[in-house]
GUZA-27887 format. One record per residue: residue number from 1; x, y, z of N, C-alpha, C in turn. Coordinates in Angstrom, 1 decimal, padded with zeros to 4 digits, m for minus. Last residue first. Example, Ala and Ser with C-alpha at 12.3 -4.5 7.8 and 13.67 -1.06 7.14 Angstrom:
<sites>
seq  n.x  n.y  n.z  ca.x  ca.y  ca.z  c.x  c.y  c.z
2  012.8  m002.2  007.1  013.7  m001.1  007.1  012.9  000.0  007.9
1  013.2  m005.7  007.8  012.3  m004.5  007.8  013.2  m003.3  007.8
</sites>
This chain:
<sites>
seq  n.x  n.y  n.z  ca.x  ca.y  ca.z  c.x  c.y  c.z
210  090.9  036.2  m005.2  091.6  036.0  m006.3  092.0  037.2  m007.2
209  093.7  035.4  m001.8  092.3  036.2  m003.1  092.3  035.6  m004.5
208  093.8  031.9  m000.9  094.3  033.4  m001.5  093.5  033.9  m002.5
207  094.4  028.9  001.0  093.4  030.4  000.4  094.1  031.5  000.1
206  095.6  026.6  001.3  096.2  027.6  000.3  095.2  028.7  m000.2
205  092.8  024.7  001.5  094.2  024.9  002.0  094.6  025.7  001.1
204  089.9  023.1  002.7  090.7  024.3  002.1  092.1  023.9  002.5
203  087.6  020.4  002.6  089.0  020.0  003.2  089.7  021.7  002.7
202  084.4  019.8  003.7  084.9  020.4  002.5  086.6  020.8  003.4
201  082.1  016.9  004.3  083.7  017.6  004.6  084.5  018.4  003.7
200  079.0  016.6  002.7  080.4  016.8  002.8  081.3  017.5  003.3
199  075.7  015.2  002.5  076.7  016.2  003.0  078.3  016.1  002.7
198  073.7  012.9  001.4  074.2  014.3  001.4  074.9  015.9  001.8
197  073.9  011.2  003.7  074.3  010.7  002.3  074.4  012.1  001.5
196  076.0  011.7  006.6  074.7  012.5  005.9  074.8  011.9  004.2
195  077.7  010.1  007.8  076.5  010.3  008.2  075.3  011.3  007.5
194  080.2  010.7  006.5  079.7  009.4  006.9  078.6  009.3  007.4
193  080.4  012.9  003.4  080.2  012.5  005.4  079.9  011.2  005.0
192  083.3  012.9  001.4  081.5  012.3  001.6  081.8  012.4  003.4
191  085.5  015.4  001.0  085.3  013.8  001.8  084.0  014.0  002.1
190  087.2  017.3  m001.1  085.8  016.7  m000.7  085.8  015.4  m000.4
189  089.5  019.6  m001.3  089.4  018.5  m001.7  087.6  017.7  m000.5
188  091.4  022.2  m002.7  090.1  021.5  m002.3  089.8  020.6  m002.4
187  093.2  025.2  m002.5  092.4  023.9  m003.0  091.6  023.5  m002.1
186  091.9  028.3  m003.7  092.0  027.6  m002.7  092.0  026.4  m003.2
185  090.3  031.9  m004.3  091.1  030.8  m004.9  091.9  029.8  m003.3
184  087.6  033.9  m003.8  088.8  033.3  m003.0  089.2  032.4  m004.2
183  085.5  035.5  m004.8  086.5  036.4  m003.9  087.8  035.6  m004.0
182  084.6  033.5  m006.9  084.4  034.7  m007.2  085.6  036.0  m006.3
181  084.4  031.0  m005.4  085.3  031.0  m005.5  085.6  032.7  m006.6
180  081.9  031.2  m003.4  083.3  031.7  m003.2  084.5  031.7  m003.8
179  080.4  029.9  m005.6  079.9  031.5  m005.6  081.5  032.0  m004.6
178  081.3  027.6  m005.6  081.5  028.4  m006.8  081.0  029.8  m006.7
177  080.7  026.5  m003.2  082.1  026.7  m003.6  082.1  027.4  m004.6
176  078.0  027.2  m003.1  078.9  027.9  m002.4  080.3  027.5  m002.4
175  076.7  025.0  m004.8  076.7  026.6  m005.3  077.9  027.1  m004.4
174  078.2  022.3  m003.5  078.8  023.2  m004.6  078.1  024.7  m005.0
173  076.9  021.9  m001.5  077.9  022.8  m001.5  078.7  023.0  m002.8
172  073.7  021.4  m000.9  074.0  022.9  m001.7  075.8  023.5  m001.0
171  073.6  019.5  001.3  073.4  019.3  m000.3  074.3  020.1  m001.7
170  076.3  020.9  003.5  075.2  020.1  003.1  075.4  019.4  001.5
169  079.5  020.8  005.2  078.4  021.5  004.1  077.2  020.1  004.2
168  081.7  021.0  007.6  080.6  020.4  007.1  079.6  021.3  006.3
167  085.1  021.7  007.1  084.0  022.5  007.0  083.1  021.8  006.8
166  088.3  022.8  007.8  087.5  021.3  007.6  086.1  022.4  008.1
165  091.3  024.2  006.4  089.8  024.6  006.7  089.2  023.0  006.9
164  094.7  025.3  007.5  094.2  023.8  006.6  091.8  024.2  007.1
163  096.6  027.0  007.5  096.2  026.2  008.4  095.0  026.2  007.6
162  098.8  029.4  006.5  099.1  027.8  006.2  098.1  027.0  006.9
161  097.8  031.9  005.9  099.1  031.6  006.3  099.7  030.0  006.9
160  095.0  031.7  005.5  096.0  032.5  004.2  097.5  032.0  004.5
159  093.5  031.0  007.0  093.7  029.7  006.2  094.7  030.5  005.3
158  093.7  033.1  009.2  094.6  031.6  009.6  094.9  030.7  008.0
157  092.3  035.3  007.9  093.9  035.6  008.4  094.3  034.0  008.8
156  090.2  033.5  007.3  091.0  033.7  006.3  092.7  034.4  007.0
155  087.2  033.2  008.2  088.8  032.2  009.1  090.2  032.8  007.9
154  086.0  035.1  007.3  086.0  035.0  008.8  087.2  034.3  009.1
153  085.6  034.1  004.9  086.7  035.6  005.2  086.7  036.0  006.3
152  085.1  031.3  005.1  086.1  032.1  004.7  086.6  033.3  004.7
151  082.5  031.6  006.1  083.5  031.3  006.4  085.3  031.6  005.9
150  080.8  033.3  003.8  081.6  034.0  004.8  082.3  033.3  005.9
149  081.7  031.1  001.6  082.0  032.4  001.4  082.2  033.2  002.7
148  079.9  029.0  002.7  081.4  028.6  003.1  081.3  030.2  002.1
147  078.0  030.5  005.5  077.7  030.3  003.8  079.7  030.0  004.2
146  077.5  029.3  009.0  077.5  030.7  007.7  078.1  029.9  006.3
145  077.5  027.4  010.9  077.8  028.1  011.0  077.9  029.4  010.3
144  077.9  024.4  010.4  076.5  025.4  010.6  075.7  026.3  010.7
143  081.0  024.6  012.1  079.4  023.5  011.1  078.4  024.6  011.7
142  084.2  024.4  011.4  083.1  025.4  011.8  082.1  024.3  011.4
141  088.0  024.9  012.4  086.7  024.1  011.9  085.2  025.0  012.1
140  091.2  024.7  011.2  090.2  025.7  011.9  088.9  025.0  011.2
139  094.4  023.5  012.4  092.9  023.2  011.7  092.0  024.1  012.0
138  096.3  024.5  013.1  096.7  023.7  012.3  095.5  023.5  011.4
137  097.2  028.1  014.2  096.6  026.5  014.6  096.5  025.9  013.3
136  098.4  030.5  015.4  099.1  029.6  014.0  098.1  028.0  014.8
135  096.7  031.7  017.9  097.5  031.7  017.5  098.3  030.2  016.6
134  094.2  033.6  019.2  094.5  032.2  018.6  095.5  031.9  017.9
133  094.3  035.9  019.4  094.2  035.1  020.8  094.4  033.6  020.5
132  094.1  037.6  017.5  095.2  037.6  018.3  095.5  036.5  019.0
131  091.3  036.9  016.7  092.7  036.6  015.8  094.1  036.6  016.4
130  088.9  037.4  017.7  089.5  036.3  017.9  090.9  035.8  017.7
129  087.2  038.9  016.8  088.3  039.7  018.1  088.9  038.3  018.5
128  086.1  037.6  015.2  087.3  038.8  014.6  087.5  039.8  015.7
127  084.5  036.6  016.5  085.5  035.4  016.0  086.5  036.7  015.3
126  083.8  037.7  019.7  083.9  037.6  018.2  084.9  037.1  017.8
125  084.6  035.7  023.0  085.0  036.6  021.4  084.1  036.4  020.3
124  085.5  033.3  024.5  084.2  034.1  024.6  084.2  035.8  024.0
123  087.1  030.9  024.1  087.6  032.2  023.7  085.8  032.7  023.4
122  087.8  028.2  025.9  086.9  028.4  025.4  087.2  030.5  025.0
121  090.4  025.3  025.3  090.5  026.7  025.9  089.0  027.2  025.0
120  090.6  022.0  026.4  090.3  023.1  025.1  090.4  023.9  026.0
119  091.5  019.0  027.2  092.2  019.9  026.4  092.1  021.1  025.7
118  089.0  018.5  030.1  089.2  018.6  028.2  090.2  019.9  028.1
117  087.6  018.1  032.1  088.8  018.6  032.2  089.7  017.7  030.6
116  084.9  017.7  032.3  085.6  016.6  032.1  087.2  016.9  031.5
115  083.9  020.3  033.7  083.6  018.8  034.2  084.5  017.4  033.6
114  085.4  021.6  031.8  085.9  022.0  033.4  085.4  020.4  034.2
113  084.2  021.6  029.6  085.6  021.7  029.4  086.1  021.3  031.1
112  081.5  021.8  030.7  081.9  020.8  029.6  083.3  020.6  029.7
111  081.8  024.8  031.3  081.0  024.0  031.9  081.4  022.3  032.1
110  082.3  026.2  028.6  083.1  025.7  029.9  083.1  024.9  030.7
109  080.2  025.8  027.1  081.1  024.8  026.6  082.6  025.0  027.7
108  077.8  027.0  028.6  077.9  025.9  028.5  079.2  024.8  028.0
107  079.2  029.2  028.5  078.5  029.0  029.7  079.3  027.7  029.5
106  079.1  030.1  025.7  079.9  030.0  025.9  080.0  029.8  027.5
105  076.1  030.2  025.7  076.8  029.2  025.0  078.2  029.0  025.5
104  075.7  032.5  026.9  075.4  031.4  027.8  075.8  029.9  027.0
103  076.8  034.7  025.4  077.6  034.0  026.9  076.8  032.8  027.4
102  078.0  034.1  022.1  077.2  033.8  022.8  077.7  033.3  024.3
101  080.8  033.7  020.9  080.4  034.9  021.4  079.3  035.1  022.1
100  083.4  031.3  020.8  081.7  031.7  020.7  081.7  032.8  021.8
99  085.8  029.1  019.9  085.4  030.6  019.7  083.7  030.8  020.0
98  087.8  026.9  021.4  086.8  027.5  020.9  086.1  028.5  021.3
97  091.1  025.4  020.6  089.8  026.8  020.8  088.8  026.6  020.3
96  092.3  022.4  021.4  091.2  022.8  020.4  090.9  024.5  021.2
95  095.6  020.3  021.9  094.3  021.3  022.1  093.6  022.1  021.3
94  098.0  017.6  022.1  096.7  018.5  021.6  095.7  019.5  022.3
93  099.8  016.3  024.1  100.1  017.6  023.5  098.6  018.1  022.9
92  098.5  013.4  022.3  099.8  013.8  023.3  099.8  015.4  022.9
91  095.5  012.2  021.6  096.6  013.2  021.6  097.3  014.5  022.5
90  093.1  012.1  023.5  093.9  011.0  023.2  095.2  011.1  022.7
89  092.1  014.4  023.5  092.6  014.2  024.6  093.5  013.1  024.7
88  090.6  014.5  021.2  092.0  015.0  020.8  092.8  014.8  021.8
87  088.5  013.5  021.5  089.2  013.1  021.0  090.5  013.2  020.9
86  087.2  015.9  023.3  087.2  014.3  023.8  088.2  013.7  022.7
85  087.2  017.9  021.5  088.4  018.2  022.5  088.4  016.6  023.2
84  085.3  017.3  019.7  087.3  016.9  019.0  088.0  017.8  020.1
83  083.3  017.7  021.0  083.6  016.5  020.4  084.9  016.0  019.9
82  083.8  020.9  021.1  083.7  019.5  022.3  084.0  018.5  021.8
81  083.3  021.2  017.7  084.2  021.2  018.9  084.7  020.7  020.2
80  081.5  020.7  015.9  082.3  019.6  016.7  083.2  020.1  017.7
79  079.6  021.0  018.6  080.0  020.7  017.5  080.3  021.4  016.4
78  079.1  023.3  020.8  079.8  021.7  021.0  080.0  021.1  019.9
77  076.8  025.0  020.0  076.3  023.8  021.4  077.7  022.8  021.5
76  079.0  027.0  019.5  077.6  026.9  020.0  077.2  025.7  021.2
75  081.3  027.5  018.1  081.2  026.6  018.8  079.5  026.0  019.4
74  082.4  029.5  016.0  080.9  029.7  016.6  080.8  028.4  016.9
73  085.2  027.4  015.3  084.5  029.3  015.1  082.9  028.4  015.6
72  087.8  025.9  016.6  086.5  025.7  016.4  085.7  027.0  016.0
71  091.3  025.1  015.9  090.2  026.0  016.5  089.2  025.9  015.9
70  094.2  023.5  017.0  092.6  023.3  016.2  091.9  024.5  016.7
69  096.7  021.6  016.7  096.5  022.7  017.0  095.0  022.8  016.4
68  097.8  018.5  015.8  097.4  019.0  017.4  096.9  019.8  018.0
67  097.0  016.2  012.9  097.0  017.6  013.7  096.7  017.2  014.8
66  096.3  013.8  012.9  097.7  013.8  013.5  097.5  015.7  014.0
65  094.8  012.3  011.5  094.7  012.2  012.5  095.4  012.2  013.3
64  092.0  014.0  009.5  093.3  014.8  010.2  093.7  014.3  011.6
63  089.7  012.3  009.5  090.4  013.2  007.9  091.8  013.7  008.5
62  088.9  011.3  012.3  089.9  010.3  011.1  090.0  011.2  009.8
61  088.3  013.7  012.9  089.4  013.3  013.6  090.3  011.9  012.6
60  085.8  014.1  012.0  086.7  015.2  011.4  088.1  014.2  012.2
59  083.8  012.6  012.8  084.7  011.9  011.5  085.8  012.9  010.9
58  082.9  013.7  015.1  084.4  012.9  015.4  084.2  012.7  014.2
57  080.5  015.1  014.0  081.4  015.9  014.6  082.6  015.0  014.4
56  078.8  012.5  013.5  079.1  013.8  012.7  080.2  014.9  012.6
55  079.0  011.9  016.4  079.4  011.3  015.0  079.7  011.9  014.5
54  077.3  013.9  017.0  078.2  013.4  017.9  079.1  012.7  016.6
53  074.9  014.7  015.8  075.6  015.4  016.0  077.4  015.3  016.6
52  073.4  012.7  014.7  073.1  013.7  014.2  074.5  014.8  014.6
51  074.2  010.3  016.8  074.2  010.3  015.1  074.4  011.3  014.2
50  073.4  011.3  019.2  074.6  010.7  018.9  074.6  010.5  017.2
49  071.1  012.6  018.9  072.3  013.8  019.4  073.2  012.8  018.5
48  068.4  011.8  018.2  069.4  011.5  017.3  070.7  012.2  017.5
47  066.5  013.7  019.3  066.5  012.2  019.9  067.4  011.3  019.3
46  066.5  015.9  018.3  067.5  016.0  019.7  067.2  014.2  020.1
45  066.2  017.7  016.1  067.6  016.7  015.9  068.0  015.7  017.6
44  064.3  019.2  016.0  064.0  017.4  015.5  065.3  017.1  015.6
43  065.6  021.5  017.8  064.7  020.5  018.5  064.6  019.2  017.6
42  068.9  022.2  017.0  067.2  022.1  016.8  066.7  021.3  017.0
41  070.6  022.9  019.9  070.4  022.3  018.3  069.3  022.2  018.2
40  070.6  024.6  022.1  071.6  024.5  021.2  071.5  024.0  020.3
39  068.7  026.7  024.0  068.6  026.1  022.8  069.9  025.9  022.3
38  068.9  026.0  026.9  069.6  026.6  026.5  069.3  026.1  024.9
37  067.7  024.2  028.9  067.1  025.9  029.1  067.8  026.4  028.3
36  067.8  022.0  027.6  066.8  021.9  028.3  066.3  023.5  028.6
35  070.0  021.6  027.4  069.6  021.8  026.2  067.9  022.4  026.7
34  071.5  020.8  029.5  071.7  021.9  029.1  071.0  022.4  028.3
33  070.2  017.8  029.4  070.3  018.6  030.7  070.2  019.4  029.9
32  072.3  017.3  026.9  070.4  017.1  026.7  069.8  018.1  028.2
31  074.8  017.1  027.8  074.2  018.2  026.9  072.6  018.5  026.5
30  074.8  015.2  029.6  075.4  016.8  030.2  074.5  017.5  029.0
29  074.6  013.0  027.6  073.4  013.4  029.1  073.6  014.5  029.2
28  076.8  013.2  026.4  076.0  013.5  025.5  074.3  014.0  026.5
27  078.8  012.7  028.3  078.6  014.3  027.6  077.5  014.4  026.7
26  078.5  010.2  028.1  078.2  011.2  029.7  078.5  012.6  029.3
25  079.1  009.8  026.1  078.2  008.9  026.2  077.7  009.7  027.3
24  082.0  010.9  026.2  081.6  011.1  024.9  080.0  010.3  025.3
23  083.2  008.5  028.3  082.8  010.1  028.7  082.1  010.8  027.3
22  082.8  006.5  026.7  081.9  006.4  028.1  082.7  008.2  028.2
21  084.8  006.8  024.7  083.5  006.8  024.7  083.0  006.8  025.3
20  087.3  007.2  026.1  086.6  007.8  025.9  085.4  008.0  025.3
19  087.4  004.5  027.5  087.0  005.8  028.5  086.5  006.7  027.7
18  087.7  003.0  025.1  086.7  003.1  025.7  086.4  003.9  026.8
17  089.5  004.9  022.7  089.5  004.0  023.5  088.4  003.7  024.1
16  089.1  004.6  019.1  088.7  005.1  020.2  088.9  004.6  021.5
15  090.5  004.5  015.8  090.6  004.3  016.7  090.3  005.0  018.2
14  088.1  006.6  013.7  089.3  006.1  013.6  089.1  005.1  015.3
13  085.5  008.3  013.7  086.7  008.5  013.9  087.9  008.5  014.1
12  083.6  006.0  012.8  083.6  007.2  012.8  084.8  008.2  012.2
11  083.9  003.8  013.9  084.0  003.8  012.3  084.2  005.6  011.9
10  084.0  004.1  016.3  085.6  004.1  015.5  085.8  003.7  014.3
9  081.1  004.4  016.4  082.3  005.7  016.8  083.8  005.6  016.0
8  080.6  002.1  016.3  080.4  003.4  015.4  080.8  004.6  015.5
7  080.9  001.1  018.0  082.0  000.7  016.9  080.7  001.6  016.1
6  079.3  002.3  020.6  080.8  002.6  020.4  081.9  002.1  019.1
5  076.8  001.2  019.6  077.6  002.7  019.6  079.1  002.9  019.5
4  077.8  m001.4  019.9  077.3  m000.6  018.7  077.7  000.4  018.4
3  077.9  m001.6  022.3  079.0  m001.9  022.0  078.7  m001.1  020.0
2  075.5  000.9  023.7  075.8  m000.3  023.6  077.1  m000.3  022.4
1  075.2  003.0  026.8  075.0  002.7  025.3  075.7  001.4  024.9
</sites>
């Protein structure tokens, strides 16, 4: 890929070195391969992985560029998860879980983890047989994944006791901050994506009933 790509990566994500975009570039091949017998993203998104999904995923690393501890819920095909274990490898000490209950998803993001021997642990759990096993992480992330309402009372034993939510919404995230905020109280703060003119990084911290 071309030098493009890669300064849109560290528009992306902040500062990238170039190994790791040449593996982030050889992860994106591994995943079209796999994609091949394993639905992981919806077919119109697949000629657009790096933009649609790749990118999309690293702008979580310039909002939090110091957390170390991270867990991913319903990991699926790798975003962002994967994505912020290639990053995070640049941080001393860092590591990402991820959670997916699907086995042949959860195939694929070992697979990933083992070929390019990435700082993640893959937790092949319900995300609420997940609790034990994940212990006090800093960031818990999800995309795509369920209404930010039942994100939240999926990731809530972590975001109640001090670990911080990053969450890609679409258009429609204010109905679902306002229809969560009926169960939940939380701040909150909203970073525009860099790649969807209508989407946003929704930032929780301090969830507590209401």
């Amino acid at each position: 890929m071309s030098s493009a790509s890669w300064a849109s990566l560290q528009e992306a994500a902040g500062t990238v070195s170039r190994e790791t975009f040449d593996r982030l570039v050889a992860f994106e091949t591994m995943f079209q391969k796999w994609n091949r017998s394993i639905n992981l993203v919806a077919p119109s998104t697949l000629s657009h992985v790096w933009e649609r999904h790749i990118l999309d995923s690293a702008q979580l690393a310039q909002i939090e560029p110091l957390a170390t501890r991270w867990v991913d819920l319903g990991s699926g095909g790798g975003f962002p998860g994967l994505v912020m274990a290639f990053l995070l490898a640049e941080r001393d000490g860092a590591s990402i879980d991820l959670v997916e209950s699907n086995r042949k998803k959860a195939s694929f993001l070992q697979s990933v983890v083992g070929q390019f021997n990435l700082p993640a642990r893959v937790v092949a759990r319900r995300i609420d047989d997940s609790y034990a096993l994940v212990a006090a992480p800093q960031i818990v992330t999800a995309r795509a994944l369920a209404s930010l309402s039942t994100l939240l009372d999926l990731s809530s034993p972590w975001l109640t006791t001090g670990t911080r939510g990053l969450f890609h919404k679409g258009r429609d995230y204010r109905a679902e901050v306002e229809e969560s905020a009926h169960r939940w109280a939380f701040d909150l703060v909203e970073h525009p994506s860099m790649t969807d003119p209508h989407g946003v990084i929704l930032e929780l911290s301090d969830l507590r009933p209401v």
